[in-house]
MIMIBA-129556 format. One record per residue (C-alpha): x, y, z; residue in three letters; residue number from 1. Coordinates in steps of 0.5 Angstrom, whole numbers, m for minus. Layout:
PT     x     y     z zator fipa
PT     X     Y     Z   ALA  NUM
...
This chain:
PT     x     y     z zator fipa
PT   156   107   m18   UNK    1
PT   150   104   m13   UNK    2
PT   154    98   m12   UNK    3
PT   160   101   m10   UNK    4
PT   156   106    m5   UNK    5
PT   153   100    m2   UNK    6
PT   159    97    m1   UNK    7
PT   162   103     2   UNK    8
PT   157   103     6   UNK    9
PT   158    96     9   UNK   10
PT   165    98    10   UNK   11
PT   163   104    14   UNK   12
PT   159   100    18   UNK   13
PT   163    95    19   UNK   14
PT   168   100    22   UNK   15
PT   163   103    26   UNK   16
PT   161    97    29   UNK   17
PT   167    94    30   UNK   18
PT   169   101    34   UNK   19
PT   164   100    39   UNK   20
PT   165    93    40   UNK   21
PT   172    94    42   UNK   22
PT   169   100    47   UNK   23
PT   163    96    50   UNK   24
PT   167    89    51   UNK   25
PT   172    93    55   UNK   26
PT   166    96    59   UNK   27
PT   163    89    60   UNK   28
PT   170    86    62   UNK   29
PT   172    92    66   UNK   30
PT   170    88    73   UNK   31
PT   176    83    70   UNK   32
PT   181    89    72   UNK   33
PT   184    90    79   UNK   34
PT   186    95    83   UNK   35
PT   190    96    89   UNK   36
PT   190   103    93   UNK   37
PT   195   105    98   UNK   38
PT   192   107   104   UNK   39
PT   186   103   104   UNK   40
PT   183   107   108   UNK   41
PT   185   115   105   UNK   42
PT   188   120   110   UNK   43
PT   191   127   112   UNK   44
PT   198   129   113   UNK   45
PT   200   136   113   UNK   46
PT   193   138   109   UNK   47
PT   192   134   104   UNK   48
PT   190   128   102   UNK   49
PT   195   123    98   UNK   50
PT   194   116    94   UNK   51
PT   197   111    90   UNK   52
PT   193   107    85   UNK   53
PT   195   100    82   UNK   54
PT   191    98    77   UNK   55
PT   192    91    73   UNK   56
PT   189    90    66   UNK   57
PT   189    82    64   UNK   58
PT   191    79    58   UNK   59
PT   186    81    51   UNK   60
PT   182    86    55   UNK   61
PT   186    93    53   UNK   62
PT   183    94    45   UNK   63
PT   190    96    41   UNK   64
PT   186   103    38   UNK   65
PT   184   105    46   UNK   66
PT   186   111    49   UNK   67
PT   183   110    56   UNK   68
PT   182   117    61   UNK   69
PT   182   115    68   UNK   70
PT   180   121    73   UNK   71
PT   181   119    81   UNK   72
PT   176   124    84   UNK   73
PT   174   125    92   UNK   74
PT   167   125    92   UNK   75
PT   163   127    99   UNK   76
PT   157   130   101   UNK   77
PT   155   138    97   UNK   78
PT   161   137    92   UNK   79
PT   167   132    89   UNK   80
PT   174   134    88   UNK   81
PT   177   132    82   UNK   82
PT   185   130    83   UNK   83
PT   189   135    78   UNK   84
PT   193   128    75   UNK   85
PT   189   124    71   UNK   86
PT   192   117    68   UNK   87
PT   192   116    60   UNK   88
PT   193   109    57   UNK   89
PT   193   107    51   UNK   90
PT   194   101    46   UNK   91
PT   199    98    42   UNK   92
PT   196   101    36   UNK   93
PT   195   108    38   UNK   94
PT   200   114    36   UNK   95
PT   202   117    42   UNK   96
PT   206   119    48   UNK   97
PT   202   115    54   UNK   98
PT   202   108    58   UNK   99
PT   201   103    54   UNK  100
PT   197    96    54   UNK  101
PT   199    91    50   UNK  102
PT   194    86    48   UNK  103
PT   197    80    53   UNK  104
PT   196    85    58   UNK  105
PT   200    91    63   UNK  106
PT   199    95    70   UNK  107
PT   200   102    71   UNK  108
PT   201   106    78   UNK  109
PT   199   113    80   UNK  110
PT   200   118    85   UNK  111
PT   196   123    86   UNK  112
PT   194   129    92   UNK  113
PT   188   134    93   UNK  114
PT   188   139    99   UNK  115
PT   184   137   105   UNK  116
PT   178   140   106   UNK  117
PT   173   138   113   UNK  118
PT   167   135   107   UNK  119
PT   172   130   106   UNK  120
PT   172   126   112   UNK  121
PT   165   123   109   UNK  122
PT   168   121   102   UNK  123
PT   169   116    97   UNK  124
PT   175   116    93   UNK  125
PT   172   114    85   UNK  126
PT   175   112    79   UNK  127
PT   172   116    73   UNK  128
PT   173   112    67   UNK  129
PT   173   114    59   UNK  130
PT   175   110    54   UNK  131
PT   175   113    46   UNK  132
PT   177   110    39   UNK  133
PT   177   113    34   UNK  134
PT   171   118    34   UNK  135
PT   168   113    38   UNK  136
PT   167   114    47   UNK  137
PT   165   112    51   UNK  138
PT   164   112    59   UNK  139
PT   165   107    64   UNK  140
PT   161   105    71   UNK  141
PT   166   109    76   UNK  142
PT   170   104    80   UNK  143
PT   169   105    88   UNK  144
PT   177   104    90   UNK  145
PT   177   106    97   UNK  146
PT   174   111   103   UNK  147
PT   175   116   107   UNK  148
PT   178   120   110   UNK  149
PT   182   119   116   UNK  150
PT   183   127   119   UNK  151
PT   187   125   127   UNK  152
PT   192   130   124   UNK  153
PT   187   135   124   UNK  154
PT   187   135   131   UNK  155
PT   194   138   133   UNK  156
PT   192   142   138   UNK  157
PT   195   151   136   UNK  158
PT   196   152   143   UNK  159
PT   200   158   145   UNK  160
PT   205   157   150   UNK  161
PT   207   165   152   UNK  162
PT   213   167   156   UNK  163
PT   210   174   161   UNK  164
PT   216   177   163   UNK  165
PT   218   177   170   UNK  166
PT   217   182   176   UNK  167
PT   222   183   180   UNK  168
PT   219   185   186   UNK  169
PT   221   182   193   UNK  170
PT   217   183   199   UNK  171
PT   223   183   203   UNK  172
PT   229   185   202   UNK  173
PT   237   186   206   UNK  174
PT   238   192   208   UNK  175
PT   244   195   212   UNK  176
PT   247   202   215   UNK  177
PT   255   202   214   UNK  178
PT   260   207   218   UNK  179
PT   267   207   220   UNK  180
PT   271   208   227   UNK  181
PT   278   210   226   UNK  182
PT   284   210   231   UNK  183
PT   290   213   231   UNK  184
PT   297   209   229   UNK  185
PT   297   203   235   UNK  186
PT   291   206   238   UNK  187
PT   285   202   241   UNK  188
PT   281   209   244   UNK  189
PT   275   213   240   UNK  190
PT   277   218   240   UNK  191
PT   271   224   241   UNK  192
PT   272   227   235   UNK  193
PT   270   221   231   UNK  194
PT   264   219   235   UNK  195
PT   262   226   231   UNK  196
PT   264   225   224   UNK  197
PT   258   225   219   UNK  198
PT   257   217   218   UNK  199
PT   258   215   226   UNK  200
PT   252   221   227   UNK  201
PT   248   218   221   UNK  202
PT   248   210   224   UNK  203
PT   245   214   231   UNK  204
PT   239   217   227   UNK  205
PT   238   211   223   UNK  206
PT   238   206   229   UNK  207
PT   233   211   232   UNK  208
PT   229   211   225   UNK  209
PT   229   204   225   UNK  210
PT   225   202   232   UNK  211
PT   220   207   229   UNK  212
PT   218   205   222   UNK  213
PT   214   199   221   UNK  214
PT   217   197   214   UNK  215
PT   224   195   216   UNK  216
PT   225   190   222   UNK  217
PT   233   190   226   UNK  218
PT   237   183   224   UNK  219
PT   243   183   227   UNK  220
PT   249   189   228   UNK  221
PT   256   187   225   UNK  222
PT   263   190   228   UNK  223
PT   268   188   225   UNK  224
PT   275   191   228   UNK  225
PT   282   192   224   UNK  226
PT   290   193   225   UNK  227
PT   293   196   218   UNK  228
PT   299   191   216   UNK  229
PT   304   195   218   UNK  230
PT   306   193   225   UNK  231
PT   308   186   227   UNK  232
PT   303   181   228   UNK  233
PT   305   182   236   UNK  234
PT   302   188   237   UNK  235
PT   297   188   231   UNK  236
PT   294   182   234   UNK  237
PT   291   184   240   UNK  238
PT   291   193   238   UNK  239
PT   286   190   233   UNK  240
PT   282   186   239   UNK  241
PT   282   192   244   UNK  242
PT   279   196   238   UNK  243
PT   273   190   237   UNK  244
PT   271   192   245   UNK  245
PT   271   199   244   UNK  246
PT   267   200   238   UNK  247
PT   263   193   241   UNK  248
PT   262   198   247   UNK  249
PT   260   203   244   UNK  250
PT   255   200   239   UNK  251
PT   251   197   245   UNK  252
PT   251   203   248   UNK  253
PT   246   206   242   UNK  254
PT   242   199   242   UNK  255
PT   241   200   250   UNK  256
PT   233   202   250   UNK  257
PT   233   196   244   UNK  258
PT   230   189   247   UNK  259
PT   232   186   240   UNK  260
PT   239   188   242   UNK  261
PT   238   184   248   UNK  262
PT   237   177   244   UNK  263
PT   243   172   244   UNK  264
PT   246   173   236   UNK  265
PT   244   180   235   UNK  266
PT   252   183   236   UNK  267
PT   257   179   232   UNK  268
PT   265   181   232   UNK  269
PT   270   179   229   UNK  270
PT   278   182   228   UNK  271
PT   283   182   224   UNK  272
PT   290   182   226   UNK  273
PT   293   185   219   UNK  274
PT   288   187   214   UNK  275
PT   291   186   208   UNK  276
PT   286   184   204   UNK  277
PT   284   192   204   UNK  278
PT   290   194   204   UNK  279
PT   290   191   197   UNK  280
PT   284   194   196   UNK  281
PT   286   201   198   UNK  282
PT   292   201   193   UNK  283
PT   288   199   187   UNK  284
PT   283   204   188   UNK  285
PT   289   210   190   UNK  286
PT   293   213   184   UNK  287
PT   301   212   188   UNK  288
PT   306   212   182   UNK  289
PT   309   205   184   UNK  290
PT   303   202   186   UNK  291
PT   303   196   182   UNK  292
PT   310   194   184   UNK  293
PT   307   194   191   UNK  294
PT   301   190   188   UNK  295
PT   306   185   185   UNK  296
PT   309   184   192   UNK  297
PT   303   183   196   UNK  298
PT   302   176   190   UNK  299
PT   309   174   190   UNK  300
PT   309   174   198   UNK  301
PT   304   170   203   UNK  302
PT   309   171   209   UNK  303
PT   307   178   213   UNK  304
PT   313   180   216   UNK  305
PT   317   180   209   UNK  306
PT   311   182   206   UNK  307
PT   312   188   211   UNK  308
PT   320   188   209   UNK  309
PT   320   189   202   UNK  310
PT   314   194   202   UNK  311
PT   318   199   207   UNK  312
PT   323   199   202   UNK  313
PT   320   202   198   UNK  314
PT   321   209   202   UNK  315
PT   318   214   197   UNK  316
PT   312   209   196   UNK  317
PT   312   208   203   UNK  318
PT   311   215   205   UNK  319
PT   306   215   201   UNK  320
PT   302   209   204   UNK  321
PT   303   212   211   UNK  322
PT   299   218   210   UNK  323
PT   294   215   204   UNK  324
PT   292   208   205   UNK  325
PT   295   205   212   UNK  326
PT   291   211   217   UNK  327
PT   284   208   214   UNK  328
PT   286   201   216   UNK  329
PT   286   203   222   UNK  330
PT   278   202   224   UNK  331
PT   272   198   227   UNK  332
PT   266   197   221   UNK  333
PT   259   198   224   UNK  334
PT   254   194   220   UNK  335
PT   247   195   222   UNK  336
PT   243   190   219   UNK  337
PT   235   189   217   UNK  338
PT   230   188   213   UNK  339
PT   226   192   208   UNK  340
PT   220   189   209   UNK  341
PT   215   191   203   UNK  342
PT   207   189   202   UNK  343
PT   204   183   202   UNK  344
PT   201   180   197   UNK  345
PT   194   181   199   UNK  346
PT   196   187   201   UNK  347
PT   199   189   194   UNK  348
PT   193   186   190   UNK  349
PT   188   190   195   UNK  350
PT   192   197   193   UNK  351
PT   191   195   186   UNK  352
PT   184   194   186   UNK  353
PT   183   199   190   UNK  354
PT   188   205   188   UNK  355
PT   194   201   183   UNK  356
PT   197   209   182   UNK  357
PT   199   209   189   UNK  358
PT   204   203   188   UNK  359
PT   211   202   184   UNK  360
PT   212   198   178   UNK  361
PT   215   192   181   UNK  362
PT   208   191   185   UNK  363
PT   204   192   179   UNK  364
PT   206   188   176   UNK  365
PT   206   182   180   UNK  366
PT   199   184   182   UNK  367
PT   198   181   175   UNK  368
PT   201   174   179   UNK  369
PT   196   174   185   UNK  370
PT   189   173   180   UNK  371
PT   187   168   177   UNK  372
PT   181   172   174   UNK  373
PT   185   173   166   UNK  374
PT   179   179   165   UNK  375
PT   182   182   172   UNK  376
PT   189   181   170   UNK  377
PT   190   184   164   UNK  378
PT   186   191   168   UNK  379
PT   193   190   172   UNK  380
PT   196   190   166   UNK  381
PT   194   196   163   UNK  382
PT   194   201   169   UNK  383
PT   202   198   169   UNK  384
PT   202   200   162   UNK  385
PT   198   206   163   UNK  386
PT   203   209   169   UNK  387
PT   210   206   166   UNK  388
PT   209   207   158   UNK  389
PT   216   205   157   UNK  390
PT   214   198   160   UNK  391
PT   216   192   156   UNK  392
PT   214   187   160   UNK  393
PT   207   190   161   UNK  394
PT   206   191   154   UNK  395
PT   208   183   154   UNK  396
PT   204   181   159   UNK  397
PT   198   184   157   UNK  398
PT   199   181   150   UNK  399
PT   200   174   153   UNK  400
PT   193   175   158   UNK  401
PT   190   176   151   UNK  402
PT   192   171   147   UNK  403
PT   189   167   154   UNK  404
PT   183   170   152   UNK  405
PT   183   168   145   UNK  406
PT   183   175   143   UNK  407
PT   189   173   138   UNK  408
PT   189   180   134   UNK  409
PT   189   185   141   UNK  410
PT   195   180   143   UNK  411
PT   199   180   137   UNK  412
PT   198   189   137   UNK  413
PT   201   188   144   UNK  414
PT   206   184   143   UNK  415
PT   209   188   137   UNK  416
PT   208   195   142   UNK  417
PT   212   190   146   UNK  418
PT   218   190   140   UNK  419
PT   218   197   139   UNK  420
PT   221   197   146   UNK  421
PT   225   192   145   UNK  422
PT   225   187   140   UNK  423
PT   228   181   144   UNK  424
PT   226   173   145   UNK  425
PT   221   173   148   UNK  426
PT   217   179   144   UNK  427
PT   220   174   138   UNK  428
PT   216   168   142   UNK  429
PT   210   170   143   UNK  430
PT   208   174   136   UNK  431
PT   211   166   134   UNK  432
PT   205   163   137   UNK  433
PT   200   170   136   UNK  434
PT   201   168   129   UNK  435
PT   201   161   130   UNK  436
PT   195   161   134   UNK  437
PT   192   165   128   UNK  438
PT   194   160   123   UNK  439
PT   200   164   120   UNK  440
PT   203   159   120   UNK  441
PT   209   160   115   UNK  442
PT   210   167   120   UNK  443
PT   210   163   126   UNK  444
PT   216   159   125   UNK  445
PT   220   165   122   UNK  446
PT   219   169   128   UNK  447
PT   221   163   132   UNK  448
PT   227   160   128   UNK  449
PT   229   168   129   UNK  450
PT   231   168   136   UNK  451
PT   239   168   138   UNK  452
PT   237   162   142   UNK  453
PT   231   157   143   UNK  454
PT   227   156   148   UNK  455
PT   223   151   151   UNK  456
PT   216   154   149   UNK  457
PT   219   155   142   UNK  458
PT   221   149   141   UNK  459
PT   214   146   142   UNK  460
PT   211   152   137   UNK  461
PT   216   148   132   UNK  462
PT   213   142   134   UNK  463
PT   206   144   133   UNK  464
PT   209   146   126   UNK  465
PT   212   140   124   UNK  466
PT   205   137   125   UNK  467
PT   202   141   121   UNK  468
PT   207   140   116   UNK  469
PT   207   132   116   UNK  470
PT   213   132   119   UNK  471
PT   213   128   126   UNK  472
PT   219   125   127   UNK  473
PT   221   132   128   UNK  474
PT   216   134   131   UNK  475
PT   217   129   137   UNK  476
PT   224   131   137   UNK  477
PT   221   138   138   UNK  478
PT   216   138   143   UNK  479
PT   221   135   148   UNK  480
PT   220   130   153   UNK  481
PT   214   133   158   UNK  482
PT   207   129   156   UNK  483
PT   203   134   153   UNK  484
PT   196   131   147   UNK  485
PT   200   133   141   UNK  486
PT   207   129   144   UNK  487
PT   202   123   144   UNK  488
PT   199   126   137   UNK  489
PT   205   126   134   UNK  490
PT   208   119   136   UNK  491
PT   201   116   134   UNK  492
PT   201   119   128   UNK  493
PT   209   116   126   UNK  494
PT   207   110   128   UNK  495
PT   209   109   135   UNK  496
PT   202   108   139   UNK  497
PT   205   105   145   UNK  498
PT   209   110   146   UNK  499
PT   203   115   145   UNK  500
PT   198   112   149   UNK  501
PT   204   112   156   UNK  502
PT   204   120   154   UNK  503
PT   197   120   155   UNK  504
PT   196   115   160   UNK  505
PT   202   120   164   UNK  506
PT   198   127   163   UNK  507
PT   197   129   170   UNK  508
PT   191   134   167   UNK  509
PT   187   133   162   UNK  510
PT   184   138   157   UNK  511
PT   177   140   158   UNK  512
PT   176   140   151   UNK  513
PT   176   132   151   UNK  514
PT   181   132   146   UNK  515
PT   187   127   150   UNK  516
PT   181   123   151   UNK  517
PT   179   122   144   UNK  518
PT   185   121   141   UNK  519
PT   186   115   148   UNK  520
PT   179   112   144   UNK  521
PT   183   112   137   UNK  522
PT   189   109   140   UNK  523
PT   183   103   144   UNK  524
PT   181   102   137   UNK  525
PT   188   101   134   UNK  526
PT   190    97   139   UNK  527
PT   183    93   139   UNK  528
PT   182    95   146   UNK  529
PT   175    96   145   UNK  530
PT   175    96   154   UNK  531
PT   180   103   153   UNK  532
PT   176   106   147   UNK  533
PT   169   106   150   UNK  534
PT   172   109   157   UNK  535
PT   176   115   154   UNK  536
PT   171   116   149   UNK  537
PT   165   116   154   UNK  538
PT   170   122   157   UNK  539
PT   171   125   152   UNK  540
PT   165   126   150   UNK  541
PT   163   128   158   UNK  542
PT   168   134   157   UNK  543
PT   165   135   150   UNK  544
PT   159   132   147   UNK  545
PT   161   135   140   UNK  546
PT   165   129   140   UNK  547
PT   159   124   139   UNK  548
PT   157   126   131   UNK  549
PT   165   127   130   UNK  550
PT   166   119   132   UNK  551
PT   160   117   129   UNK  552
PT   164   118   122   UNK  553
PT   171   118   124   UNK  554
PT   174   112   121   UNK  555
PT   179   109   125   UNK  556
PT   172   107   129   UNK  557
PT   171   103   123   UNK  558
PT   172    96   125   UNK  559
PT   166    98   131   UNK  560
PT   162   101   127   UNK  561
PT   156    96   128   UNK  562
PT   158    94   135   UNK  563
PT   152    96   139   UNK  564
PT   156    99   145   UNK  565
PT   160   103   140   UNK  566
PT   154   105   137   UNK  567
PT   150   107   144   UNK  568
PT   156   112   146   UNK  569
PT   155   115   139   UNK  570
PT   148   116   139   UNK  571
């Protein structure tokens, strides 16, 4: 009985020995296997980050009773990210469902991916090994696989591009006093009765108004004199010429005390022999009972004098033409011109400062026009919106001039104000980039792919999107074609670098906040211009000096890191 303990015991020992022997010798050994990582320098797209790990075993190195655990983790200064995938192999003896080594060796491939974090930027990519048999395990020397983490697509710019709601106002405007003189059939004399009528009496009092006030100014008068179509062209062409003259006559007569008046151009004359045109217009107003076949005849004849024939015989409908519409062609047009003219735009802005309830709704709100103060602005925009609270434009601009001033939760509540009123494109638009701007992303883009029809500015919110989203050759077609930094970010980040660098190279005026800049240094050191990179990172960093620390570790310096200029810039 002793001797058969003794033996299981040996046994046992043998079995634990040779257990730990297959462990450590695939521990010893563990330099012989690759590993081949892409990229080889870890980067972020659309907030994460994202790897494929190649890994090759030799021939006689994977113990046929192994199971071997392999655990990718990011690990970076306060903390590691584990990836939620891990790689299980096994031998050719193990029971069950995993990669399996066999004894003449073998490769597997893993893809994995971990949300992306600022810390990361500052971080090893590692291999965490454990490797059981049996009972037995045992953890390996992790294995450094790459660095990281590249982060320029973090750099997209969430700029708002708001769309204000335009005034309407005009400083000068058209404007002109309208009477008529009528005549009797065939005659050219006014008669005194119609120099009483009630428009002849109201042009007087407006010609007299206007030498008088200081917002209108006289351009020009127009006569214009007519025969009605029903006489011959003979008598029509010069009774209509008689007619100019005494309505020119009397005109000049009223402008007499006038010297504008006496300036060459200010009367204009003009006759017409046979005024079809408002004959045709009079009837279409009228309600004679054949006045579509009278309107069918004027289309179906050009020539006057057959015009004249088939319309007289019509003798019912002539009748009625000779007492409703022929007597009211028979008249001289006065047209007495001028401008409306209304506040300067100094003027405008001084009133608004000083008193803005005295000015209308269209000069208000262009008064939020003539600052460049955004404070001041928006206090132009509220006293609009206080004095017309049914104004969306108001409630708009306000929200537009917040966003300016990076209060993103006021302008978010001014444009859905807006959207009660009306909930229009433009409303659609700016809470796209009050959401954007906010970090809502998903919110954004439904509020921009709702609008009836795109705009240029919506287009650009769905390109900041796609970036976002890793998507840049959408988002290039999205941004248009104007240069802006996140056009040359998502060309670069598509792998179209000299395009990128002639989008920068053609902005016409860089951000202050150094971004372009910095984004013209990386693109230096991809194409190895160490002469570009040093230049625009010492400008970026001019425009910003939180750009040294952030180029100190930024990867895609790598290749600079020991030079010295690079490393005097930095410090």
């Amino acid at each position: 009985m002793k001797k058969f303990r003794s033996y299981f015991i040996l046994i046992l020992a043998a079995i634990v020995m040779t257990s730990c022997s297959g462990l450590n010798k695939m521990k010893k050994n563990s330099n012989s296997v690759k590993f081949e990582v892409t990229p080889k320098v870890l980067e972020t797209h659309a907030g994460v980050v994202a790897v494929t790990i190649k890994g090759t075993f030799p021939a006689k190195y994977f113990d046929k009773k192994t199971t071997v655990t392999a655990a990718p983790v990011l690990t970076y200064t306060g903390g590691e990210t584990a990836f939620e995938k891990v790689q299980v192999l096994q031998g050719e003896s193990v029971q069950a469902n995993n990669k399996v080594i066999t004894s003449t060796g073998g490769d597997f491939t893993y893809s994995g991916t971990i949300p992306y974090k600022d810390a990361m930027k500052i971080s090893q990519l590692v291999l965490k090994i454990k490797a059981v048999r049996g009972k037995k395990s045992l953890d390996f020397d992790q294995v450094k696989l790459a660095d990281g983490v590249i982060a320029t697509s973090t750099l997209v710019d969430k700029d708002a591009r708001t769309i204000k709601m335009k005034d309407n106002y005009i400083q000068i405007n058209p404007e002109s006093k309208l009477a008529d003189i009528h005549y009797q059939i065939n005659q050219a004399d006014i008669n005194n009765k119609e120099l009483k009528a009630e428009d002849i009496a109201l042009l007087k009092e407006y010609i007299k108004s206007v030498g008088t006030d200081s917002t209108r100014k006289l351009k020009s008068t127009d006569v214009s004199s007519y025969a009605s179509p029903d006489g011959s062209m003979k008598i029509n062409a010069p009774l209509s010429e008689n007619r100019g003259k005494t309505a020119d006559k009397f005109i000049k007569k009223e402008f007499a005390k006038v010297p504008l008046a006496k300036t060459e151009g200010f009367f204009n004359e003009k006759t017409t022999a046979e005024d079809w045109d408002g004959f045709k217009s009079e009837v279409e107003k009228s309600s004679i009972q054949d006045k579509d076949l009278i309107l069918r005849v004027l289309s179906m004849y050009s020539d006057p004098e057959v015009r004249n024939k088939e319309i007289k015989n019509m003798s019912s409908a002539f009748e009625k033409l000779k007492t409703d519409i022929l007597p009211k062609l028979r008249r001289s047009q006065l047209s007495v011109n001028v401008d409306l003219i209304g506040r300067t735009d100094d003027q405008i802005l001084a009133q608004m400062r000083k008193d803005p309830k005295s000015l209308g709704l269209e000069e208000m709100l262009h008064a939020g026009t003539l600052t460049t103060d955004l404070n001041e602005q928006l206090k132009f925009y509220q006293a609009t919106a206080e004095n017309f609270p049914k104004c969306i434009r108001a409630k708009n601009n306000m929200g537009c001039t917040y966003l300016a001033l990076g209060k993103t939760d006021e302008a978010i509540a001014e444009f859905e104000k807006a959207k009660a009123i009306q909930n229009n494109d433009v409303v659609k638009n700016n809470l796209g980039f009050g959401a954007l701007v906010k970090g809502d992303v998903a919110k954004a883009e439904e509020y921009f792919n709702s609008m009836t029809a795109a705009t240029p500015e919506s287009k650009y919110g769905l390109g900041v999107i796609a970036i976002t989203k890793g998507e840049y050759d959408k988002a290039v077609n999205s941004l248009g074609t104007e240069p802006s930094f996140n056009l040359a970010l998502a060309l670069y980040l598509k792998g179209d670098v000299a395009k990128a660098k002639s989008t920068l190279d053609s902005m016409k005026e860089l951000c202050k906040c150094g971004k372009p800049s910095y984004l013209k240094a990386v693109i230096g050191a991809k194409l190895d211009d160490k002469n570009y990179l040093l230049s625009n990172l010492r400008e970026a960093i001019g425009f910003n000096a939180d750009w040294k620390a952030y180029a100190k570790t930024d990867l895609e310096f790598a290749k600079f890191f020991n030079d010295d200029t690079f490393k005097s810039t930095v410090q």
